[in-house]
C-alpha positions in Angstrom: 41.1 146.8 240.0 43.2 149.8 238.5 42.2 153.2 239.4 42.7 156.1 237.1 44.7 158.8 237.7 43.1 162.0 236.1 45.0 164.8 235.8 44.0 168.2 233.2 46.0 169.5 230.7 45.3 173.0 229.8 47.1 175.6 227.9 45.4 178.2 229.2 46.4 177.1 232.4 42.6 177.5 233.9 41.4 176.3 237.3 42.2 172.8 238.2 45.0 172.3 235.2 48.0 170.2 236.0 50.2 170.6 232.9 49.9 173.6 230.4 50.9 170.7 227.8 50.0 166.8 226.9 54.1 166.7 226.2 54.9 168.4 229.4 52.3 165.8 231.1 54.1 162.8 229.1 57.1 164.2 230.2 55.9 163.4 233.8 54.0 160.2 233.1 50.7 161.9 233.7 51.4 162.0 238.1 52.4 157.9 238.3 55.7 156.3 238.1 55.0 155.1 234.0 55.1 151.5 235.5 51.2 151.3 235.2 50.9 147.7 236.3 53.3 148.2 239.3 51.2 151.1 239.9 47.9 149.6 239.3 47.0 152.7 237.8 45.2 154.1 234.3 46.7 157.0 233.5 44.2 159.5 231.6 45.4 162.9 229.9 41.7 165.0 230.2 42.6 168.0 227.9 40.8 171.4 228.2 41.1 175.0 226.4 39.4 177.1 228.8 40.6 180.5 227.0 40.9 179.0 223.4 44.6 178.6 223.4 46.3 175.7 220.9 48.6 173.6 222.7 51.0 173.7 220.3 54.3 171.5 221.3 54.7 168.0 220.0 53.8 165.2 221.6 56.3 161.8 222.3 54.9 159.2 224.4 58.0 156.9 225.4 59.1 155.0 228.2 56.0 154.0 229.5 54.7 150.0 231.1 51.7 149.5 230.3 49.4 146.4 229.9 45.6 145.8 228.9 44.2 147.2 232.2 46.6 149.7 233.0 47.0 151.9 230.0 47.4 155.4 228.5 44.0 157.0 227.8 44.5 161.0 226.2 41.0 162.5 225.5 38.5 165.3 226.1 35.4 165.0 228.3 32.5 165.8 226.1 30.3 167.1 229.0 33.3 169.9 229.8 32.4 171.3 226.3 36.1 171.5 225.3 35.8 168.2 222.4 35.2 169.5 218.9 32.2 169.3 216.9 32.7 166.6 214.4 35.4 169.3 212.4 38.5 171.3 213.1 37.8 173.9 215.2 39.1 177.1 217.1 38.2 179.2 220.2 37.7 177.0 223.1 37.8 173.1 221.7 41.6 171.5 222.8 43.6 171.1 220.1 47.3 169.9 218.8 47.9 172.6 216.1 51.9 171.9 215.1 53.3 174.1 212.8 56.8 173.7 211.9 58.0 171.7 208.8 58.9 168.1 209.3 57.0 167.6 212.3 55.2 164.8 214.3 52.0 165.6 216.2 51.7 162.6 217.9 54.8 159.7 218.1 53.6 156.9 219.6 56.8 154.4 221.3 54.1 152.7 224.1 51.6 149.6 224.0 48.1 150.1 225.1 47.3 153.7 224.0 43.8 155.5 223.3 42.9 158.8 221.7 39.6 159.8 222.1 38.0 163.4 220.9 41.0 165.1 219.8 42.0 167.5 216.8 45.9 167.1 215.7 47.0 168.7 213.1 50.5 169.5 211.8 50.3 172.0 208.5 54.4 172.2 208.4 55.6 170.8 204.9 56.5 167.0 204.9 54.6 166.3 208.3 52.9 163.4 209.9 50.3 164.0 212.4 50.5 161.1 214.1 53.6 158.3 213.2 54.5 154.8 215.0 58.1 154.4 215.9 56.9 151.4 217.2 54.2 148.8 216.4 51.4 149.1 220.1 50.3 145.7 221.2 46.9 148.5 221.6 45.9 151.3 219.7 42.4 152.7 220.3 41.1 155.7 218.4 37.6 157.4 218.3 36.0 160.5 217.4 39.1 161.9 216.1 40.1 164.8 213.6 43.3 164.5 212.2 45.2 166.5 209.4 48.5 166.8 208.2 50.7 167.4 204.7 52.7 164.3 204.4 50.5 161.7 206.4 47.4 162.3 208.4 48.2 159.2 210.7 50.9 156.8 209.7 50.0 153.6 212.2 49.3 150.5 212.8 48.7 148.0 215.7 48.4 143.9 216.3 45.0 145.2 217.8 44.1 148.2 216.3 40.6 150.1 216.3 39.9 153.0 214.5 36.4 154.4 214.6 34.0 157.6 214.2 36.9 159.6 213.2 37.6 161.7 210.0 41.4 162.1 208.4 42.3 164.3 205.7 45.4 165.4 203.9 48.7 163.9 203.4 50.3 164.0 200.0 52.0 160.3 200.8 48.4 159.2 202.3 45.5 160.5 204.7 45.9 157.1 206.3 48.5 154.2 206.7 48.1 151.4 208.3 51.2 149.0 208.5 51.7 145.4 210.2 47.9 145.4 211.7 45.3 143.5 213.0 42.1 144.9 213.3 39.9 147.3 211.8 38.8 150.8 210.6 34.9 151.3 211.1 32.6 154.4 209.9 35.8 156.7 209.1 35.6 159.6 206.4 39.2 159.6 204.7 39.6 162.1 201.7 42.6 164.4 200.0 45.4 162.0 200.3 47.4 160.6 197.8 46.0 157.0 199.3 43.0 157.2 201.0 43.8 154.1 203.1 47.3 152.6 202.5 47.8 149.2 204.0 51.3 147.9 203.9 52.2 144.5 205.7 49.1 144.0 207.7 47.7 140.3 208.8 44.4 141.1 208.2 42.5 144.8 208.3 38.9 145.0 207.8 37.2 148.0 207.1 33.6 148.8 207.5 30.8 151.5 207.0 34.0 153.8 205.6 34.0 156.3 202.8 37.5 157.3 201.1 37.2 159.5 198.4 38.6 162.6 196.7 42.3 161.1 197.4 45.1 161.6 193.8 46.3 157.9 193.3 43.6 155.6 195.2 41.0 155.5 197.3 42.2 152.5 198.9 45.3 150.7 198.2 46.5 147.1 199.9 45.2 144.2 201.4 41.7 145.0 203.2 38.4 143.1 203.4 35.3 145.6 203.1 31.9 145.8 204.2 29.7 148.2 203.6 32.2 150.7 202.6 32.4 153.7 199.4 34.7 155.3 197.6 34.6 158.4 194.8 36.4 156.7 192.3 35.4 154.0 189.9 37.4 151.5 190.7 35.0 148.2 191.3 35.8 146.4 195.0 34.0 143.6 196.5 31.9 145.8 200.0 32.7 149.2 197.7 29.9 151.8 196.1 32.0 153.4 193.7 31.7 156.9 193.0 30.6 158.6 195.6 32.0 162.4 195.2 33.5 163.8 197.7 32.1 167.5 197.2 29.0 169.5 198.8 26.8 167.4 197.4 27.4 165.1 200.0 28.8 166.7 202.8 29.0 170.5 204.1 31.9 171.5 203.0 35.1 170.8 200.9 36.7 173.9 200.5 40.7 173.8 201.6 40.9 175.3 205.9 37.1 174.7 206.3 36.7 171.2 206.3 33.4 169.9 207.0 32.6 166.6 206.5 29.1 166.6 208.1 26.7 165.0 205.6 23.9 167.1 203.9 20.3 166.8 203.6 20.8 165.7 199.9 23.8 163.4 200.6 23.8 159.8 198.8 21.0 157.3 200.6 23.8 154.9 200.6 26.1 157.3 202.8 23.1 158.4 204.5 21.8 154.1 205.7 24.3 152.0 203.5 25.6 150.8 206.4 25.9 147.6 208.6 24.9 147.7 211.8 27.9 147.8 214.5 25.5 148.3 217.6 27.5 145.3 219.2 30.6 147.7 219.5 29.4 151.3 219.4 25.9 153.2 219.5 27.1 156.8 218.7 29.0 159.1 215.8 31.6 161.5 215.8 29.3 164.1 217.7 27.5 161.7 219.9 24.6 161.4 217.8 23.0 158.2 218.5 23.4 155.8 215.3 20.2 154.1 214.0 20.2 154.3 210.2 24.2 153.2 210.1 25.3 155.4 207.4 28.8 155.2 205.8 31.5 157.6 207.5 32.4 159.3 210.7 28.6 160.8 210.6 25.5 160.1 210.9 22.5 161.8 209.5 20.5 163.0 212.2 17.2 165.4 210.8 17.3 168.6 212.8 14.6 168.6 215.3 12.0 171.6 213.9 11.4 175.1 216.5 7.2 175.6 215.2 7.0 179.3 216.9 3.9 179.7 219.2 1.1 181.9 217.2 -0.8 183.8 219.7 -3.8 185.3 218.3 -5.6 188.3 218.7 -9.5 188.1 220.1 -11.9 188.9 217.7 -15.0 191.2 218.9 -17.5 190.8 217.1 -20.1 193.4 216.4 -23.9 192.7 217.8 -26.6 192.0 215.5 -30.1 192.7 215.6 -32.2 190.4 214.1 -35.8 191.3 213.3 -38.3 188.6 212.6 -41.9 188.8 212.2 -44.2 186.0 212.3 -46.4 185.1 209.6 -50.7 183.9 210.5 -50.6 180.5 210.0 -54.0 179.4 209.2 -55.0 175.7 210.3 -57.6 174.0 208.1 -60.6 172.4 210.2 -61.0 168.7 210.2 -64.0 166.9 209.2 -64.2 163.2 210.8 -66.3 160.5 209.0 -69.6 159.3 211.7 -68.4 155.9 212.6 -71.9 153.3 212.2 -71.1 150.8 215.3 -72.9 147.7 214.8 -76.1 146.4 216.3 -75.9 144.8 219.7 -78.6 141.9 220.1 -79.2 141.1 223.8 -80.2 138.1 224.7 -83.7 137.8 227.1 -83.3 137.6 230.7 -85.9 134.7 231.9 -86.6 136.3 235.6 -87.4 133.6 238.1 -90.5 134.1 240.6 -89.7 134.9 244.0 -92.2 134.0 246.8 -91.9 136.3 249.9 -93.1 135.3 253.2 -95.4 137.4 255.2 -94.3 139.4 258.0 -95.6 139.9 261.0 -95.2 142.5 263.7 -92.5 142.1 266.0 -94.2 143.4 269.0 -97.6 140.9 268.4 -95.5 137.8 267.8 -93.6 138.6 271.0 -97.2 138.9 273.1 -98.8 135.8 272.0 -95.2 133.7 272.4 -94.7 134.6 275.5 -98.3 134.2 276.4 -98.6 130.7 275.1 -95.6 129.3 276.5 -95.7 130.7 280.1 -99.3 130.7 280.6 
């Protein structure tokens, strides 16, 4: 069984790093060979930003062996606190922040390749954040943020998964998927020309996704949807139709402060429209747990409610005297009616006659017996 071979990327350069860059650990096939299956290893990019430092450099991944046990996994460790908040953030959440024109965030050459947690974006005129110069037997993404001017991620994959992750931005289109297989599942997709563009595919489903706010189309190609929503009008088969992409929705639209967290008020069918993809994933973006299966990279989740202990002061109360006096109470007598018993009638008592022998003296008798008999 492959072992993984962790090693920390930090531009800060904090305890424990091992390359102040992803490229620079690319560069050095993350600590193996870049023969994964020779080396039996996984190797895994964990990215921090212990003192809030971008890394900035681009990132090629290239000349790597890889199969479906032994592949390339590039992520941040939600319990290390350096993965991002559902948005693009700052201070100390890792981040690909390219700036030049023309640039490429991410160029994937490899098979077998997963992004999990990260924020890319590339804010240079004509620039792709992420771009395949190849098509991955693999590509894995989840709980991304991804931005850029000319394509937010321009992809594709014979197995391709894209899930929980929000893209934005790109004149040509927030996402492109080319020459897939696979599918795109509770994604938020907006400000593109194309929301999703499909070109060449075999077959793409998408499910639970919103794409709206995008100039030409919300979605554009050959995809079978379930579930799914869009801002414009346009009638699809698995498509609500305009759904608008502003803060009525979700918490924020404005250009640099992107939020695409949904509101309180947000549409019930973003809010539980969904289909239930428990058999593949349980969480959002954030690591919310998913139970209504909402449309889009988030799910609703009330805010639990803080009720502020009231402590009272004791009330003294003041004594009272209470004065009562009695009134006499006065109990009338009772007179009781004589009660006449009825007459008793006895019946006669018939005595019977007794006759009583005489008696004799005891001292007499005794004489004459003893007289008479022994004489």
């Amino acid at each position: 069984m492959a072992t993984e071979e962790i090693t920390v990327v930090d531009p800060d350069q904090g305890a424990g790093y091992d390359y102040a860059s992803l490229s620079a650990w690319e560069a050095d096939f993350g600590n193996t060979t870049g023969d994964l299956p020779s080396d039996d290893k996984i190797a895994v990019a964990k990215c921090r930003c212990t003192g809030g430092t971008a890394d900035s450099t681009a990132v090629v991944i290239s000349g790597w062996t890889t199969d479906s046990t032994r592949y390339i996994k590039v992520w941040t460790d939600p319990a290390e606190g350096y993965r991002h908040s559902g948005k693009w953030e700052t201070g100390n959440k890792y981040r690909l922040d390219i700036s030049a024109a023309y640039s490429i965030g991410l160029t994937l050459y490899a098979n077998h390749l997963q992004f999990i947690g990260l924020l890319l974006r590339c804010s240079g005129s004509g620039s792709y954040g992420v771009n395949n110069q190849a098509t991955p037997t693999r590509l894995f993404i989840d709980s991304c943020v991804f931005t850029s001017t000319d394509y937010a991620a321009n992809t594709g994959s014979s197995n391709l998964e894209i899930r929980n992750s929000v893209f934005y931005g790109g004149a040509q289109a927030a996402l492109k998927i080319s020459y897939s297989t696979g599918g795109i599942y509770n994604c938020t997709i907006t400000k593109g020309g194309y929301g999703i563009e499909e070109s060449g595919s075999v077959s793409v489903e998408v499910k639970n996704t919103y794409s709206g706010g995008n100039s030409t189309s919300d979605y554009n190609g050959t995809m079978t949807f379930t579930t799914c929503a869009s801002s414009d009008a346009t009638e699809r088969e698995g498509v609500t139709p305009s759904i608008a992409p502003t803060t009525d929705n979700f918490t924020n639209v404005t250009n640099g402060s992107e939020d695409y967290h949904l509101v309180s008020g947000a549409s019930s069918t973003l809010k539980t429209g969904g289909t239930d993809l428990s058999g593949s994933f349980t969480t959002d973006i954030d690591g919310d747990t998913r139970s209504d299966w909402g449309i889009g990279a988030d799910e609703y989740v009330v805010a639990a409610t803080t009720v502020a202990p009231t402590t009272t002061a004791p009330t003294t109360l003041a004594p009272t005297t209470i004065s009562t006096t009695l009134a006499p109470t006065t109990v009338a007598p009772t007179t009781t009616a004589p009660t006449t018993l009825p007459p008793t009638t006895l019946a006669p008592t018939t005595l019977v006659p007794t006759t009583l022998a005489p008696v004799y003296s005891g001292r007499g008798i005794g004489r004459g017996i003893i007289r008479g008999v022994y004489r």
